[in-house]
N, C-alpha and C positions, 0 to 999 in steps of 0.2 A: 815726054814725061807726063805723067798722068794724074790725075787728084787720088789722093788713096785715104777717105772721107775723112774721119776725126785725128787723123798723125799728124797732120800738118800743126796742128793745135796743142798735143801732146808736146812737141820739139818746140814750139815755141814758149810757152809755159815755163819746159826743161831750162832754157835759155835765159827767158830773164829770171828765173832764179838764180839761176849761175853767175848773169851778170851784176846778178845784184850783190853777191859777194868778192865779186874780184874790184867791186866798184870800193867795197869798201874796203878791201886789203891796198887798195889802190891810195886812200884817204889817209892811212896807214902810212902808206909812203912818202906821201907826200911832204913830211916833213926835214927826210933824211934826202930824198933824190929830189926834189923840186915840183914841179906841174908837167916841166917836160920830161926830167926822167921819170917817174911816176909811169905817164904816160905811154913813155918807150917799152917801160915794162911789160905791159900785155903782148909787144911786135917781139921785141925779141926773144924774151923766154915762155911765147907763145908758139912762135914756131919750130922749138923742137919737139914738141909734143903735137903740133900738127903732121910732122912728119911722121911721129908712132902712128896715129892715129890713118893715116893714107897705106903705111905697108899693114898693120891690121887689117885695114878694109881687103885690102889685096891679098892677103893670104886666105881670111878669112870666106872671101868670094869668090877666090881662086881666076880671078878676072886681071887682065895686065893695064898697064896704064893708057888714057885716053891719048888722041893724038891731036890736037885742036888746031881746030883751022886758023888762018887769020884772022878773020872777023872776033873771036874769042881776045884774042891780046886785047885790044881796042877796050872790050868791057871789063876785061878786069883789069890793066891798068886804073881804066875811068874809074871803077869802082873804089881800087886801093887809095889812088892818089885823093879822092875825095872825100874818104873815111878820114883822112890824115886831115884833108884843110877844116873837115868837121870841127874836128877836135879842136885843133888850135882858136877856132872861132870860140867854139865852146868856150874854154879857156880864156880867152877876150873878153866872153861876154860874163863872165863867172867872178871877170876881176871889175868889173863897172858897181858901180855903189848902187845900183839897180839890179842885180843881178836878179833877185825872183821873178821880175818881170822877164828879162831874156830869156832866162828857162824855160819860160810857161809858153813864150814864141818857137823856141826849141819842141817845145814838146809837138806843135802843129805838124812835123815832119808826117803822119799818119795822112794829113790832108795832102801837103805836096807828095810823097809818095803819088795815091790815089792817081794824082795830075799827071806826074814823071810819066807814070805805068801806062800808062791810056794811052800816053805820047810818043813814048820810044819804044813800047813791047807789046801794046796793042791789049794791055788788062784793062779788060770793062770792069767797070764797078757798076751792081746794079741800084735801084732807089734804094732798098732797103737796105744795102751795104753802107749805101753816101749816108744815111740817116746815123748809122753803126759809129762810124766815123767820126763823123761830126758831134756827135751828142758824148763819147768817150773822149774824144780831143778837148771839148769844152769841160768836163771832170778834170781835166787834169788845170787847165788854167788857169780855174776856182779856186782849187785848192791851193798853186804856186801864188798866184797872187794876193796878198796879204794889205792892210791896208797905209797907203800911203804907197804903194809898190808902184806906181806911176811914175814917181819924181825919179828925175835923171837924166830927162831930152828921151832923143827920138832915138839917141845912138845906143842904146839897149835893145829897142825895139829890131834895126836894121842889123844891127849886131845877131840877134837870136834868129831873127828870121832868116837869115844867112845859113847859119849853123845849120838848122831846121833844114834847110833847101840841100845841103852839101850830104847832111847826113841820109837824106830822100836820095838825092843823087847816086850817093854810094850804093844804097839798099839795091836800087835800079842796075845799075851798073855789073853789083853780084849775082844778080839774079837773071841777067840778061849772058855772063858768063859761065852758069850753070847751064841754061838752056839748052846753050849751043854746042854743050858740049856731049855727042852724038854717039850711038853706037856703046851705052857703057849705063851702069846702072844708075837712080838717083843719087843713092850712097857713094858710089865710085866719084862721080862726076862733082855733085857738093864737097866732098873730103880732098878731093885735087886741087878746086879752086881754093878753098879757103888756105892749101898751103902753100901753094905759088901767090895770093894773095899774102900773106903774111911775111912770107919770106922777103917780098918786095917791100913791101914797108921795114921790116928790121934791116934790111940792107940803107933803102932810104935814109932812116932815122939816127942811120950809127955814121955812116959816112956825113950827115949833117952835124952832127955833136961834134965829131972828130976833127971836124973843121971848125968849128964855133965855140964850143964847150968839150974838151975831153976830161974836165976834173969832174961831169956826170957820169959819163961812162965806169971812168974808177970808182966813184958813190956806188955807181949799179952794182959792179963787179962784186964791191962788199959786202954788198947787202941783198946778197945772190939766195940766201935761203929765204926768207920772206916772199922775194921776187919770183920764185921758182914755183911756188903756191899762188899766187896773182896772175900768175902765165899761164897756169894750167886752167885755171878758172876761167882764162879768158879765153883760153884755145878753146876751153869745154864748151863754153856756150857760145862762143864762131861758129863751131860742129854742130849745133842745133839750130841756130839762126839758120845756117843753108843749107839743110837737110830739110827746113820748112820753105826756105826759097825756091826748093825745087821741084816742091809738090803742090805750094799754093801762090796765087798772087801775094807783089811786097806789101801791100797793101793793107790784105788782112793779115799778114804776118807783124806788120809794124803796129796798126791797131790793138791786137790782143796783146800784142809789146807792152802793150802800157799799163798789164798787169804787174808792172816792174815797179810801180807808183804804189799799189796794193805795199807789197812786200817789202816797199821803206816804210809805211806809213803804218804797219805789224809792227816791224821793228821797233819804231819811234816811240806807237804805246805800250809793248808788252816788255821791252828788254829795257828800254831809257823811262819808262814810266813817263813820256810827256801826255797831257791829256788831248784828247781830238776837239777840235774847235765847231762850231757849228757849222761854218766855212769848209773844213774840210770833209765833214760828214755830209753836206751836198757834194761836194767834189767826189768822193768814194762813190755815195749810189748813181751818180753818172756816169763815172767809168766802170762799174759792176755792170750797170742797164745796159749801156753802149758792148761792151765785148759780150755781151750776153746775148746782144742782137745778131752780133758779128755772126757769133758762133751759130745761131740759130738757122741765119740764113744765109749761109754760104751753102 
């Protein structure tokens, strides 16, 4: 699969806007379904709309389904299963009475990506990428962390960094089971995994509740139309996250991710009228500078 110059940029863009609304139908939810059904939301009423989304591709490209080797299980298991323990860490770390702090360790995923990539798929990052990185990872930490956002121990810190590493993991993992998946277009090969991805986690997730909690599941069931808009938003921007996995490193895909930080911090001034702090108006021109790099010199 090949670089196909400025797309890879466009799809991610597409993506964290997308994500950034299902995050908040998600917020949404989270009062009637909980953290974890909230959460189950985007796995299971994401993949039925990843499944339109795979016989589209197929008609529309008139191309049949990939056939993947073994090596392909391996990654996207890795990948599915580790977007899940993300989460839940997230989640962990989101309930710590530090939580800005864990978040801002969360956001370093951009860096372990980088590391992950180098390590298991062979993505060089070059100086002025590492520069890209780095200076847009530290935008985002400015501005999550607020002051006194230290207090709490270390177990926010190990907490977030965790998250951070799982969620890199995953990236890795997706992007190593696009690769491999041979003989078939980008389109083809991103829109397959992400729904055998998906699938596997909503099967995961329900057969866990069902054991543990099935009075979520019923919450879910009820509260199926809300749900059903927070699934498609999140199947939407899955389908752009690895439609840019499969045509650039995670790296820079995860990087320019964090214009997703942009578009809460729009939000926050334009629709809630909160004011921007000076704090976070260095944090913005670091991650405006930083994905500006990215962009320039990829």
């Amino acid at each position: 699969m090949t670089d196909t110059g400025w797309l890879w940029a466009v799809f991610t863009i597409i993506a964290a806007a997308s994500q950034t609304v299902r995050n908040a139908m998600q917020r949404g939810l989270t009062g009637t379904l909980g953290t974890v059904g909230a959460t189950h939301v985007r796995f299971l009423f994401g993949a039925p709309f990843a499944i339109v989304f795979l016989v589209g591709v197929a008609i529309v490209t008139g191309s049949s389904l990939p056939h993947p080797m073994p090596i392909y299980w391996l990654w996207i298991v890795g990948g599915a299963l580790t977007q899940i323990l993300a989460t839940a860490l997230m989640l962990a770390a989101m309930a710590e009475r530090s939580f800005v702090v864990a978040y801002a360790y969360i956001k370093t995923e951009p860096v372990q990506v980088a590391l992950f990539g180098l390590v298991f798929l062979g993505d060089k990052v070059t100086l002025p990428m590492s520069v890209a990185i780095i200076v847009a990872t530290a935008g985002v930490v400015v501005m999550s962390i607020k002051p006194g956002g230290f207090t709490g121990g270390i177990k926010p810190t190990i907490i977030g960094l965790a998250s951070g590493a799982a969620f890199a993991l995953s990236a890795i993992g997706y992007r190593g089971a696009v690769l491999n998946l041979t003989g078939v277009s980008f389109v083809m090969a991103a829109t397959f995994t992400l729904t055998i991805g998906l699938i596997m986690q909503a099967a995961l997730l329900s057969l866990y509740l069902a054991l543990r909690d099935r009075a979520v599941l019923v919450a879910i069931a009820r509260a199926w139309r809300p749900s059903l808009f927070a699934g498609f938003m999140g199947a939407l921007a899955s389908q752009f996250w690895f439609l840019a996995f499969a045509i650039a490193t995670a790296a820079s895909v995860r990087t320019l991710a964090l214009v997703e930080v942009l578009f809460a911090q729009a939000i926050s001034r334009f629709v809630f009228k909160q004011p921007v702090t000076a704090r976070e108006t260095l944090g913005i021109v670091l991650v405006v500078a930083g994905v500006g790099l990215l962009v320039w010199v990829r």
